[in-house]
TORDOMAR-294643 format. One record per residue (C-alpha): x, y, z. Coordinates in nm, 3 decimals. Each point is the difference from the previous one (the first is absolute). Last residue first. Layout:
<sites>
<site><u>X</u><v>Y</v><w>Z</w></site>
...
</sites>
This chain:
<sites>
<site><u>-0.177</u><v>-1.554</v><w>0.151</w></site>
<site><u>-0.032</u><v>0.149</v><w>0.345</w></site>
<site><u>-0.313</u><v>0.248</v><w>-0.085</w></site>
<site><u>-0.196</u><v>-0.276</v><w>-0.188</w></site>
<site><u>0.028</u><v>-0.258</v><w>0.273</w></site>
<site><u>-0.140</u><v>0.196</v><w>0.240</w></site>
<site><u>-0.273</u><v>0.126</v><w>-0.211</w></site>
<site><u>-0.096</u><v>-0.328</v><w>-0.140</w></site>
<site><u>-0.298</u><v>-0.044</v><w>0.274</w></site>
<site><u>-0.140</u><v>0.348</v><w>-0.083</w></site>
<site><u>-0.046</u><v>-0.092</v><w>-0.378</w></site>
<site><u>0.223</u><v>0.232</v><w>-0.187</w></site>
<site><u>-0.195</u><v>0.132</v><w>-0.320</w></site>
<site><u>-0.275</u><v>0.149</v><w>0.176</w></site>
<site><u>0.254</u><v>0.240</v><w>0.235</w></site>
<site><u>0.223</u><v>0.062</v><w>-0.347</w></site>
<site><u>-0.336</u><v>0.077</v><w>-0.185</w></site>
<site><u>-0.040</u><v>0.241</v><w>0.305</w></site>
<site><u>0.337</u><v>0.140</v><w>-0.042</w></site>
<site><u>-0.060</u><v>0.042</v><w>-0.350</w></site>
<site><u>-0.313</u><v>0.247</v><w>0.011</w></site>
<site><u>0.199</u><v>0.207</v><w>0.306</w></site>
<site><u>0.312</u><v>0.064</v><w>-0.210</w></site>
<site><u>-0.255</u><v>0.125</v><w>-0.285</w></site>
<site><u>-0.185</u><v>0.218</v><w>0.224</w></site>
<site><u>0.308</u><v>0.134</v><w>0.128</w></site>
<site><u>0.169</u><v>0.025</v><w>-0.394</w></site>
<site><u>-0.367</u><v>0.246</v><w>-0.091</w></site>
<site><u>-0.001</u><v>0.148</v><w>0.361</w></site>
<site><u>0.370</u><v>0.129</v><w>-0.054</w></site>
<site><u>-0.079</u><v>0.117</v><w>-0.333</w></site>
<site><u>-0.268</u><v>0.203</v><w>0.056</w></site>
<site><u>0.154</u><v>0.084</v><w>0.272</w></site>
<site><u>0.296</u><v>0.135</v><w>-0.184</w></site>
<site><u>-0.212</u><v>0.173</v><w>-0.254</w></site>
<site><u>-0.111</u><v>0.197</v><w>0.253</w></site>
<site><u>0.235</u><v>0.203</v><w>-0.055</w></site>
<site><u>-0.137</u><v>0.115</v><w>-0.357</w></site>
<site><u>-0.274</u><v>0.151</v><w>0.167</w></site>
<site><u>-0.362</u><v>-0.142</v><w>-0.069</w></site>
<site><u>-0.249</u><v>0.297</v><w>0.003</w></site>
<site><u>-0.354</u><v>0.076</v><w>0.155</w></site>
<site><u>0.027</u><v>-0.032</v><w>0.384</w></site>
<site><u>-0.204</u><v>-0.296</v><w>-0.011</w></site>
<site><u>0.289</u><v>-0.190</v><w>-0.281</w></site>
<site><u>0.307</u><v>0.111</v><w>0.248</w></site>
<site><u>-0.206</u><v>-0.195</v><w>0.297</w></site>
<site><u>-0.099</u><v>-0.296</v><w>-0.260</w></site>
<site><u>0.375</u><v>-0.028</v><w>-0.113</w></site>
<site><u>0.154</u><v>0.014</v><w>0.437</w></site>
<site><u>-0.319</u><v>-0.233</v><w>0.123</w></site>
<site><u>0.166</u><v>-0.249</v><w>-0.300</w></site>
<site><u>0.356</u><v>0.035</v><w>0.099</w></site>
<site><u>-0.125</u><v>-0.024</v><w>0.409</w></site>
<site><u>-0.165</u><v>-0.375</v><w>-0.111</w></site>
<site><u>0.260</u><v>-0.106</v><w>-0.143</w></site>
<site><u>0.237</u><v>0.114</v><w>0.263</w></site>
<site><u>-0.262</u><v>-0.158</v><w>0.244</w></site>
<site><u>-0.021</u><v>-0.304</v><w>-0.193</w></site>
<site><u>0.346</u><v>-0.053</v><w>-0.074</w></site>
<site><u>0.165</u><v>0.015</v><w>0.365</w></site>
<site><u>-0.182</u><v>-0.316</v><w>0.110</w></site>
<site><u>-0.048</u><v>-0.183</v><w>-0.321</w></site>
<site><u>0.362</u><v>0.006</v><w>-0.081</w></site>
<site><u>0.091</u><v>-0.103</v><w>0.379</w></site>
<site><u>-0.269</u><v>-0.298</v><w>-0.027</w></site>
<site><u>0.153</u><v>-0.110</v><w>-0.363</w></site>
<site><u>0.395</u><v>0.048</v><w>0.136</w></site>
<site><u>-0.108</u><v>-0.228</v><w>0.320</w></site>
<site><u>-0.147</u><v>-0.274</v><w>-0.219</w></site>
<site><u>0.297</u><v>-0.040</v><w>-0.299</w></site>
<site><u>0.262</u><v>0.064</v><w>0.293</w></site>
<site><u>0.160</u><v>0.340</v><w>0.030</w></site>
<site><u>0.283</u><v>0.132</v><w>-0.245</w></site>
<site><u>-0.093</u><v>0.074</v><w>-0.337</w></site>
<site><u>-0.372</u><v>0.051</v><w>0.102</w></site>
<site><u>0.063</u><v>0.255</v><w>0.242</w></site>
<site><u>0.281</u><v>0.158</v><w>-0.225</w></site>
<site><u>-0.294</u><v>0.039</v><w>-0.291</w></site>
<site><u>-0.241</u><v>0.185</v><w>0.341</w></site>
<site><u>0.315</u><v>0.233</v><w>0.090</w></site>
<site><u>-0.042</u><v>0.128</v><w>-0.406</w></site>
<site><u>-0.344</u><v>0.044</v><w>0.043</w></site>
<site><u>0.088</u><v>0.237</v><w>0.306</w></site>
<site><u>0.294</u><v>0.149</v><w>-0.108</w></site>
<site><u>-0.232</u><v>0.195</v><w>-0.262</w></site>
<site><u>-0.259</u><v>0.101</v><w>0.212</w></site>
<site><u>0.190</u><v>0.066</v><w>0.266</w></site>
<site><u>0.217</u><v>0.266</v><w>-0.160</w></site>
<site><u>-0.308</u><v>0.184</v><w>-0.085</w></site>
<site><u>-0.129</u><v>-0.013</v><w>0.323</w></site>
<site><u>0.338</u><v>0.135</v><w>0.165</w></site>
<site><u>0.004</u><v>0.324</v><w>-0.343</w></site>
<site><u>-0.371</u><v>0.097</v><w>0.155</w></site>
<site><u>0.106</u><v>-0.047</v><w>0.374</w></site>
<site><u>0.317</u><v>0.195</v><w>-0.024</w></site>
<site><u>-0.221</u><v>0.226</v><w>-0.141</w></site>
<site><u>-0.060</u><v>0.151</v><w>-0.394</w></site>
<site><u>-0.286</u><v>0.278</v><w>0.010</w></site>
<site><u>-0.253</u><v>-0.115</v><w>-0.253</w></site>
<site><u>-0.024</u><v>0.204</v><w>-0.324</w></site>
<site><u>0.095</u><v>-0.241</v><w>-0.248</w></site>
<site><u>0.333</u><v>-0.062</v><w>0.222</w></site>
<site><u>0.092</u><v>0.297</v><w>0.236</w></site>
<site><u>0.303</u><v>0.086</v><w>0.171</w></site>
</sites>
């Protein structure tokens, strides 16, 4: 089928998917890793995904009109780049000496 006049792939509808199970994988990371680990792993996957949500918005704004599914990037660079913000005040909150004793109490 088609979606706003882009053919809909296996690809298409897999990106999509990851874009919202992704932030949500990042909320379990910090539910059930240590304080320290849970900020690194946020930082590592939420830069590039916000990073690919904006490049997705300013591609779609070139070409001359902002489709409606691109919402969900939108969205899923706007809660990345929020996850990402409060990992590193969790990373400058935690001096690096208390992380060992942070994560077992």
């Amino acid at each position: 089928g088609q979606m706003e006049g882009q053919p809909v792939t296996t690809g298409l509808a897999l990106l999509n998917a990851a874009m919202v199970g992704l932030p949500l994988a990042l909320a379990a990371v910090t539910l059930f890793l240590p304080p320290r680990a849970s900020a690194i792993t946020n930082l590592v996957v939420g830069v590039p995904l916000g990073a690919f949500g904006l490049f997705a918005i300013v591609t779609e704004l070139a070409e001359g009109a902002l489709h409606a599914h691109v919402t969900l990037a939108a969205l899923a660079a706007a809660i990345a780049w929020l996850i990402v913000g409060l990992s590193i005040a969790e990373l400058r909150r935690l001096p690096h000496g208390d992380a060992a004793s942070a994560s077992v109490g």
